[in-house]
C-alpha positions in Angstrom: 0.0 0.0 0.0 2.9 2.6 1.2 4.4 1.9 -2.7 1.5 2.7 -4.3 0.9 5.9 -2.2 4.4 7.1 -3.4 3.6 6.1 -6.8 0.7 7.9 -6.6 2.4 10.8 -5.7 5.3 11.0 -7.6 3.3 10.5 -11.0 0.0 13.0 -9.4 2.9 15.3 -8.7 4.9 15.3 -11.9 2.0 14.8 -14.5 -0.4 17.2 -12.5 2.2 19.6 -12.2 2.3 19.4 -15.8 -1.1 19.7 -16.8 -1.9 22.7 -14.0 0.6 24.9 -16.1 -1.3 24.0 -19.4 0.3 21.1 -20.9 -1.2 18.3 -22.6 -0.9 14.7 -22.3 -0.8 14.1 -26.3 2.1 16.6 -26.5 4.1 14.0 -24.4 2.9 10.9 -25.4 5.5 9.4 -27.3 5.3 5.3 -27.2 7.9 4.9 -29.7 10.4 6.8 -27.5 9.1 4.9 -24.6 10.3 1.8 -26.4 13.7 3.2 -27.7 14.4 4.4 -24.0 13.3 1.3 -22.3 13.9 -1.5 -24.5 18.0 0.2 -24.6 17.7 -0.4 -21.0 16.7 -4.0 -21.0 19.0 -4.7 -23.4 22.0 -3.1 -21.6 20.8 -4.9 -18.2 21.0 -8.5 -20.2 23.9 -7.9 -21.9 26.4 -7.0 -18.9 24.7 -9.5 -16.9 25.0 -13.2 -16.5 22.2 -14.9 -16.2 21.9 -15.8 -12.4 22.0 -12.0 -11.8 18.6 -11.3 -14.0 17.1 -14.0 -12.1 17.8 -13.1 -8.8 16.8 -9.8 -10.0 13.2 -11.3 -11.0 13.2 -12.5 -7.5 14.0 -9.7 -5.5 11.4 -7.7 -8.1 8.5 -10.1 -7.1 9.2 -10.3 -3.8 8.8 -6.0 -3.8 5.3 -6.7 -5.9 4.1 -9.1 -3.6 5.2 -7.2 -0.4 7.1 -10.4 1.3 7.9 -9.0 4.5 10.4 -10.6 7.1 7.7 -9.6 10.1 7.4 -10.4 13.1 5.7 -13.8 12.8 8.8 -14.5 10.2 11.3 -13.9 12.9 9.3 -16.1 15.8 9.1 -19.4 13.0 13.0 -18.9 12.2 14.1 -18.6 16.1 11.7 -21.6 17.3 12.9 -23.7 14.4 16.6 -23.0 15.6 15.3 -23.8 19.1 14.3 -27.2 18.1 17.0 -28.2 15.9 19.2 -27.4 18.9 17.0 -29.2 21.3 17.0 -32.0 18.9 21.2 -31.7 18.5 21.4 -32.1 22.0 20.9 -35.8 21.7 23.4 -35.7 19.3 24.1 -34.3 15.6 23.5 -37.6 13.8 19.3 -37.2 15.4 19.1 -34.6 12.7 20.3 -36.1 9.6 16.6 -37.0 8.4 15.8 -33.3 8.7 18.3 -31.6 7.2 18.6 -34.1 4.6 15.3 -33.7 3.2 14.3 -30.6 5.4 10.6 -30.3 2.8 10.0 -33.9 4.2 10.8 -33.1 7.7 7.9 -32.4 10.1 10.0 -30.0 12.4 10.8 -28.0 9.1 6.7 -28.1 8.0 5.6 -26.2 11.2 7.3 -23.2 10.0 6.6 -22.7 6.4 7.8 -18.7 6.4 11.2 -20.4 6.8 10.7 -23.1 3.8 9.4 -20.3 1.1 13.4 -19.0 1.5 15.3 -21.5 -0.5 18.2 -19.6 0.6 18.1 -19.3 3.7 16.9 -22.9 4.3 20.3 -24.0 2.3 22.5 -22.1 4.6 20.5 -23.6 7.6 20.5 -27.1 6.9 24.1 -27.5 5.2 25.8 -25.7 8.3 23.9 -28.2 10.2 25.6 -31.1 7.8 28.9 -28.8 8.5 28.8 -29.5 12.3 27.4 -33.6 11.8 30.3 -34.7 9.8 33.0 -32.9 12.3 34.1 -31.9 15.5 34.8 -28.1 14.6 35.3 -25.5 16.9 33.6 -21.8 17.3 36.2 -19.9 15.9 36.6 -22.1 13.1 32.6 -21.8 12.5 32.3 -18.5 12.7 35.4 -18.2 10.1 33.5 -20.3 7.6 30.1 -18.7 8.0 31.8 -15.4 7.9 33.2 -15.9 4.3 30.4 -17.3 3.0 28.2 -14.9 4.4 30.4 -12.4 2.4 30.1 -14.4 -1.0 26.2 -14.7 -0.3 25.5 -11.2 0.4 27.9 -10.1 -2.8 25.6 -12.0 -4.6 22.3 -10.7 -3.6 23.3 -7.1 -3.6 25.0 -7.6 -7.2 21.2 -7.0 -9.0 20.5 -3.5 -7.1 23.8 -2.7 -8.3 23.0 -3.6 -11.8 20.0 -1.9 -12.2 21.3 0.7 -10.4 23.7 1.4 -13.3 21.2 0.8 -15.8 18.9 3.6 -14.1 22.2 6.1 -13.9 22.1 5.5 -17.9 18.5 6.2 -18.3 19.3 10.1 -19.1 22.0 9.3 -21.5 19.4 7.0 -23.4 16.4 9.7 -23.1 19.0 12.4 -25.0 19.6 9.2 -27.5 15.9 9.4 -28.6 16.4 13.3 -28.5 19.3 13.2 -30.9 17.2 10.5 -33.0 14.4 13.1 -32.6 16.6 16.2 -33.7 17.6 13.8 -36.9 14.3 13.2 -37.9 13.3 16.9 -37.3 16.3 18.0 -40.0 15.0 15.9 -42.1 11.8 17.4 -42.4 12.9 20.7 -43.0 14.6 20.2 -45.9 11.2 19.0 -47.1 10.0 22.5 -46.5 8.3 21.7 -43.3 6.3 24.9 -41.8 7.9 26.6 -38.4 5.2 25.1 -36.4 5.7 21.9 -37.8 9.6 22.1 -36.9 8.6 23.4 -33.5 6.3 20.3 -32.8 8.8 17.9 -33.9 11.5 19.7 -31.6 9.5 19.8 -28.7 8.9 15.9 -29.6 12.1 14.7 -29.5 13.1 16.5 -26.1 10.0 14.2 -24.7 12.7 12.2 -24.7 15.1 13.7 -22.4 12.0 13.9 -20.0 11.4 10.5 -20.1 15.0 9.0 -19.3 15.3 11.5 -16.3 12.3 10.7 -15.4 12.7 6.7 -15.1 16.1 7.3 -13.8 15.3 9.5 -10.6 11.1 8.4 -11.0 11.5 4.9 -10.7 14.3 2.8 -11.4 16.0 4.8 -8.3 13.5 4.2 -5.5 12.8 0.2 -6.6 16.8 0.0 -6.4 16.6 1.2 -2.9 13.6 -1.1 -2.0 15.9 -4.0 -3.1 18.7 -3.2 -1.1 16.2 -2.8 2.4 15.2 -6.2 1.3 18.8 -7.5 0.8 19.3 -6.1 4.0 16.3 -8.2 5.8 17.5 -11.2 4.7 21.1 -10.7 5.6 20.2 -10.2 8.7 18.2 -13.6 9.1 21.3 -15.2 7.9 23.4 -13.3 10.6 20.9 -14.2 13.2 21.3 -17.9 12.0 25.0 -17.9 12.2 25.1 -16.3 15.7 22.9 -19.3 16.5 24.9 -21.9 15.2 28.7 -20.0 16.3 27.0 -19.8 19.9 25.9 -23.1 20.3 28.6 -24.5 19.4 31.0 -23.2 21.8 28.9 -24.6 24.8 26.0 -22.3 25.2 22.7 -23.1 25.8 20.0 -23.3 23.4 18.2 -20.4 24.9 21.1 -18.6 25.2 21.9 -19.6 21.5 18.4 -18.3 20.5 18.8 -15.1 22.7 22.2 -14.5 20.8 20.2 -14.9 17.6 17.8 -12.5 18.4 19.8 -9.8 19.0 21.0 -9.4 15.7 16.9 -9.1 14.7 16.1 -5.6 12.9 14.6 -3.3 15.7 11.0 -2.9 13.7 10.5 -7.0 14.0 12.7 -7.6 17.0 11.2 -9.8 20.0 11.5 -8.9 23.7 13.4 -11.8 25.2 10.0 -12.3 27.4 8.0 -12.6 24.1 11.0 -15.1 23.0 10.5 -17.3 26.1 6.8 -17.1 26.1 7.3 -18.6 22.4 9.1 -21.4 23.3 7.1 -21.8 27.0 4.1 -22.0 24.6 5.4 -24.9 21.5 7.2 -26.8 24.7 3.7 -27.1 26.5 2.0 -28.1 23.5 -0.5 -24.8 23.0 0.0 -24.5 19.3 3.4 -25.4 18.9 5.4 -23.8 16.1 2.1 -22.6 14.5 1.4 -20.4 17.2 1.2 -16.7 16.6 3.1 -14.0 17.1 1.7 -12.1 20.1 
């Protein structure tokens, strides 16, 4: 809802401000330009870019559209499911293998499906979990591992921001393309004895174009970059959290304590009170709802 309310405003503003001082919405409507501008875009975009960028592009752009949000209720599914895989580790690494193995299958996985919809994060929970089964390995040596690949993961995610980042910074340059392409076309038609009025429509034209590539640039492409890098940011963090989890644990902590750790590292807007944390776990460990309770 808050994206369309700034949509709302940035076009109501631009376009409103445009007609309230006379203008016309067939003097700027220029599909032809829209498609030089935007399809040189696209095109640029696929051609720096490998192909797992543009799809982890797609995915961060449908998670925006579809407003997946790493709430509150997100946060309490991924700390209980640490909780009981560290409850269930307690016993002994080797108790988990049929979980993280085929964690789809697994009924501790299946009570918290927020968890299961993140491939990603899912991978990095279940194959540090294979990390710690096959090896005694210490803290410092886990947290060494995670940290690099932590580094190489969130490289990765913010790498399609950065791509269309450029690609908006070049959105002007391609606006004054169709200008220039507009200008061409205009000296062409004056030659043929076109009328002053004629040139003047044609001129004015062609700078639609320069309007249009700032316009995308600043307009659009900007703000949806810098909705992708909050969201690169949320799910960093739930791989953080995880990682403090798993580093805590293993030097000797407590589950609760490793949980506790865990939730520290939670964004303040979705961060639980440890007393909402414990009540959580009182509440799945008496049996009132278990994982699929809700977030109070």
């Amino acid at each position: 809802m808050q994206q369309i309310v700034g949509l709302l405003i940035i076009f109501g503003s631009v376009f409103g401000g445009y007609i309230l001082m006379g203008g016309t919405f067939a003097a700027i409507w220029h599909p032809i330009e829209i498609l030089v501008i935007a399809g040189a875009g696209a095109g640029a975009l696929v051609l720096g870019n490998p192909g797992h960028i543009l799809h982890e592009l797609s995915h961060q752009l449908k998670k925006i559209i579809v407003r997946k949000k790493y709430d509150s209720e997100f946060q309490r599914q991924l700390l209980l499911l640490m909780y009981e895989l560290l409850q269930l580790a307690a016993g002994g690494l080797k108790a988990l293998d049929a979980h993280v193995e085929a964690p789809k299958d697994s009924a501790i996985f299946q009570r918290y499906p927020s968890v299961l919809e993140e491939p990603k994060l899912l991978a990095f929970i279940v194959d540090n979990f294979r990390l710690m089964a096959m090896g005694k390995i210490n803290a410092h040596e886990l947290e060494g591992v995670l940290e690099q690949e932590l580094e190489l993961i969130h490289e990765e995610l913010t790498q399609p921001a950065k791509s269309l980042g450029k690609i908006g910074e070049a959105m002007p340059g391609f606006g004054i393309l169709a200008a220039v392409l507009g200008i061409v076309i205009t000296m062409g038609t004056v030659g043929g004895g076109a009328s002053s009025g004629e040139i003047a429509e044609k001129v004015g034209a062609a700078m639609v174009g320069t309007f249009i590539g700032i316009f995308l640039c600043y307009g659009l492409i900007d703000p949806i970059c810098n909705m992708l890098k909050q969201l690169v940011g949320e799910e960093a963090g739930a791989l953080e959290s995880v990682k403090v989890v798993l580093v805590t644990h293993v030097s000797g902590k407590p589950a609760l304590l490793a949980i506790d750790a865990g939730r520290r590292l939670v964004q303040l807007n979705t961060k639980p009170s440890f007393a909402q944390l414990e009540s959580w776990i009182n509440a799945m460990e008496s049996g009132e709802g278990g994982g699929r309770a809700k977030a109070a």
